[in-house]
N, C-alpha and C positions, 0 to 999 in steps of 0.2 A: 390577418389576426396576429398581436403580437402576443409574446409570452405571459404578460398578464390576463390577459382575457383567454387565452387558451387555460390558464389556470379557472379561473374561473368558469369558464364552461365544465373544465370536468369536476368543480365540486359542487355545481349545480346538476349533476350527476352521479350521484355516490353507489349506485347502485354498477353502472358501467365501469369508475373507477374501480372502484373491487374486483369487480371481474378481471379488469385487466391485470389489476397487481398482481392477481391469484396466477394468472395464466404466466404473467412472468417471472413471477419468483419459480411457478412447477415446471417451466421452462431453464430457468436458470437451475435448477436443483436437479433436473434431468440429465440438464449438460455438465455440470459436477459432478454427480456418480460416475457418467461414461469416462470424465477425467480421473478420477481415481484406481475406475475398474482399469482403465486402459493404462495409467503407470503403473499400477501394483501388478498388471501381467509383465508389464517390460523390469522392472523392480524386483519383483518374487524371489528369482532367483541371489541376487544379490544381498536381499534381507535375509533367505536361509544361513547364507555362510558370514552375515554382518555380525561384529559386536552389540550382544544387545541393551548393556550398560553404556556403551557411547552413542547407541543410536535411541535410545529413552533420553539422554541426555540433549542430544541434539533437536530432536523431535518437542521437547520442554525449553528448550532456549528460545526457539521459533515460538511457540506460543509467549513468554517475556517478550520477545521483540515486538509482538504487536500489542499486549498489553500496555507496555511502556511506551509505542508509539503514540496511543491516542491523546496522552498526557498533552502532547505537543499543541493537537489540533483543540483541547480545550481552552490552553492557556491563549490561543489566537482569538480562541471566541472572545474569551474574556474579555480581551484588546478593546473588543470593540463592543462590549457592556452584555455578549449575549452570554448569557450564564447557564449552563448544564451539569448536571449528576454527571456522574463515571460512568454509569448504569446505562443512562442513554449515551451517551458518546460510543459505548462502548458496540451499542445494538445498530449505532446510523452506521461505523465506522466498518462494519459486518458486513450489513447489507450492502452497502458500495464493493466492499471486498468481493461478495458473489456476483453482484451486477458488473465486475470485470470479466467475466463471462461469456459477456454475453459481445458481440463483437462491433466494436464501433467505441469509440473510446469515451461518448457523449454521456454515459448508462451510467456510469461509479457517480460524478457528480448528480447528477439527478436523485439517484437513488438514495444516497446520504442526504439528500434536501428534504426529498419528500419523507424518508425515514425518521428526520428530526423534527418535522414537523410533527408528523405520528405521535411518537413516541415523546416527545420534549416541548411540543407547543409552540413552535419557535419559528413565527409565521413569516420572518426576516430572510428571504429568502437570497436579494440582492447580495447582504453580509456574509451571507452562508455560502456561497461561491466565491467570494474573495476568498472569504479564509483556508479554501480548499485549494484556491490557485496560489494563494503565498504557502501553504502546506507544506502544496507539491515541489513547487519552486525552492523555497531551503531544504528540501530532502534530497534534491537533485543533486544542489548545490554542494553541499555535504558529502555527498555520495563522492562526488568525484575528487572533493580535496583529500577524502577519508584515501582514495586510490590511490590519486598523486602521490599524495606524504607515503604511502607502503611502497614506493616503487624504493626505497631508500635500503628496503633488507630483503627487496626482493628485485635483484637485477636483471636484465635482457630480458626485458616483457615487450612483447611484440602488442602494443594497444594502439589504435590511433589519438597519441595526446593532442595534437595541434587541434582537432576538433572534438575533441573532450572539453580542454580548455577554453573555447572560443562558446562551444555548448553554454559553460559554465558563465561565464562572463555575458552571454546576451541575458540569464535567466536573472543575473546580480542586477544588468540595466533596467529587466523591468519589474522590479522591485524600487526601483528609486524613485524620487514623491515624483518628478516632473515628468514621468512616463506614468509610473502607474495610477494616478488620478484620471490625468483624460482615460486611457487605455481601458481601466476599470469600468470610469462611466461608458464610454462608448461600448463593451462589450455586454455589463450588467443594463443597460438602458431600457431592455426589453423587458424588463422584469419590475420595471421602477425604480432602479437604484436612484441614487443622489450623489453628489461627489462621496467619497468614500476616502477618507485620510490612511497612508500607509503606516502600517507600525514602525513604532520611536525605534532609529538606529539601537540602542541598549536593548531592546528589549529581539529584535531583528537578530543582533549578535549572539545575543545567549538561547536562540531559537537554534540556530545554526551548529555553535558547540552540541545542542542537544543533541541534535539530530543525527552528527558525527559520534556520539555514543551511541543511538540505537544501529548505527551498522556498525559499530565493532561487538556490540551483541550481535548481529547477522552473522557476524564470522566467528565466532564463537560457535555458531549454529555450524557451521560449513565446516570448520576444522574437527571437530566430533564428528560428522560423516563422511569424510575423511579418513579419522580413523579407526571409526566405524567398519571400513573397507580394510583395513592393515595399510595404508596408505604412511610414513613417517615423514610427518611432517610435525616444525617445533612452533612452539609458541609464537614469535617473531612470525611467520607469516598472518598470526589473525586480521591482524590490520587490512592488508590484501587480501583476505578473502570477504573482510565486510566491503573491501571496495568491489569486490567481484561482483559480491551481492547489489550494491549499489548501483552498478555500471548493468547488471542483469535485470533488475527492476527497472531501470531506464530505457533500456531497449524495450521491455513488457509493454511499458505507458506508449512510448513511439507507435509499437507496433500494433496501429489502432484495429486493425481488421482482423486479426489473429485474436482468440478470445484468449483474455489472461496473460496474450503475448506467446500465445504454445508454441514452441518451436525456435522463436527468435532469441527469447530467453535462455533455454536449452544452449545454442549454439555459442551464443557471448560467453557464457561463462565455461563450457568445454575448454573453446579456445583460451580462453584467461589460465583456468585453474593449470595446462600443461608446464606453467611455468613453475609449478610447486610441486608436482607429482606425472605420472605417468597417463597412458590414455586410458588404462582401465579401470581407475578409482577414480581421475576426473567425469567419465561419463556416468559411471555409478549415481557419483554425486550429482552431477545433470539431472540425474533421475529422481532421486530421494529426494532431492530439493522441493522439485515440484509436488511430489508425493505428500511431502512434509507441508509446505504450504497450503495443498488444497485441504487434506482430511482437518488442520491445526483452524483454518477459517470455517469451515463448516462444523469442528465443535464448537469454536466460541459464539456463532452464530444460534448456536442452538441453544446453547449456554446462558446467550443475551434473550431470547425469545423467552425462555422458560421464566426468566427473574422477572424477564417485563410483565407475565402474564402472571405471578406469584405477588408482583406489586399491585398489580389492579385489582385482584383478589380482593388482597389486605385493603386497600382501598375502597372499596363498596363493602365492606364487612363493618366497618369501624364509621 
């Protein structure tokens, strides 16, 4: 059975489908709170004696950053004629966020699929996985030039570049029309795709600068919990800590069987941040991080849930 008739069998069941959502979202929502409950006991103490003006600060920058990132994956849709509100971008791009979760790294794409169909109509499902894997791929990409270029005011960092860079450059190769064409069809083929044209270099390039701004909003996020902790650290390292962020979200994605990357994530940026501060505000921030991440996706998740269901409202009223 390929993936199109597997679709189809379950919306020739919608009563089993539902069930199943319900169980995985209360499943993934279950494994959310135990994330929260369990860094805000390792975290507690720290947020006692934190600033709480740079740690509101901080905590508000991480919500911008993902506000501001969906901007990205709409403009992709666009590319390719499928056209969405803010509104739903904002509720598919949520639900993927919590379906990181859950362990196996298959779940975020899925879950933005079927969310955008939900919510947006948007029964294009072939397109709608491109545009998550070129997404991923200039955020990657991004991430780690945002790194490289901060290594410039931030010296003797112990990172591995040689496979950073090499990372970086296989993800540039497939992105390029004469890999990713066949590669796209042969991997979307189960779904129906069609060949699938990659987006115009100009338009590829200025995705890419984006992208290198939403992680220097990331370290904007990092350097407020920082010094959030009494940590003194200047300006000039923000750069490096949105690559941190960068190079930690990377590790997340890799580490498919770890839900949300727990722990791997933690670890890469430890190691990173000691080149800017000490071990007892870089593990702080290990902590907060996550802390900030998980409660920041499960407001705005709630946030998208309630507008969608305040729009269907107004919709059958009128």
């Amino acid at each position: 059975m390929n993936a199109t008739a597997l679709l189809d069998w379950f919306r020739a069941r919608p009563r089993l489908t539902k069930g199943l959502q319900f169980a995985l979202l209360a499943f993934t929502a279950g494994f959310c709170a135990w994330a929260v409950r369990d860094q805000w006991s390792k975290a507690g103490p720290l947020l006692a004696k934190a600033d709480p003006i740079y740690l509101a600060l901080a905590f508000a920058i991480v919500a911008v950053y993902y506000l501001v990132f969906i901007l990205g994956w709409i403009r992709i849709l666009d590319a390719w004629d499928i056209r969405i509100t803010y509104r739903v971008a904002l509720q598919a791009e949520m639900v993927s966020m919590l379906a990181k979760y859950l362990p196996g790294g298959v779940w975020t794409p899925v879950a933005r699929t079927v969310a955008l169909r939900r919510y947006g109509g948007v029964t294009d499902t072939p397109t709608v996985l491109a545009s998550i894997l070129v997404e991923a791929c200039l955020s990657a990409i991004s991430g780690v030039i945002v790194f490289v270029v901060s290594l410039r005011w931030v010296p003797d960092v112990h990172a591995p570049l040689p496979a950073l860079l090499l990372f970086a450059l296989l993800l540039t190769a497939l992105l390029h029309p004469r890999i990713f064409r066949p590669l796209s069809h042969k991997l979307l083929k189960p779904f129906g795709a069609e060949a699938i044209d990659p987006l115009p270099f100009p338009l590829m390039l200025g995705l890419l600068l984006f992208y290198c701004g939403t992680w220097l909003i990331g370290g904007f996020a990092v350097y407020f919990m920082l010094r959030s902790l009494g940590a003194e650290v200047g300006l000039s390292t923000i750069p490096y800590l949105g690559g941190v962020s960068a190079l930690g979200a990377i590790v997340a994605v890799l580490a498919i069987f770890a839900p949300s990357g727990l722990g791997a994530r933690e670890a890469s940026m430890y190691g990173l941040l000691l080149a800017v501060t000490t071990a007892g505000p870089a593990l702080g921030v290990t902590l907060l991080n996550r802390l900030a991440i998980t409660i920041v996706e499960l407001l705005l998740f709630a946030a998208g849930l309630v507008g969608w269901r305040l729009a269907r409202r107004l919709e059958s009223r009128s």
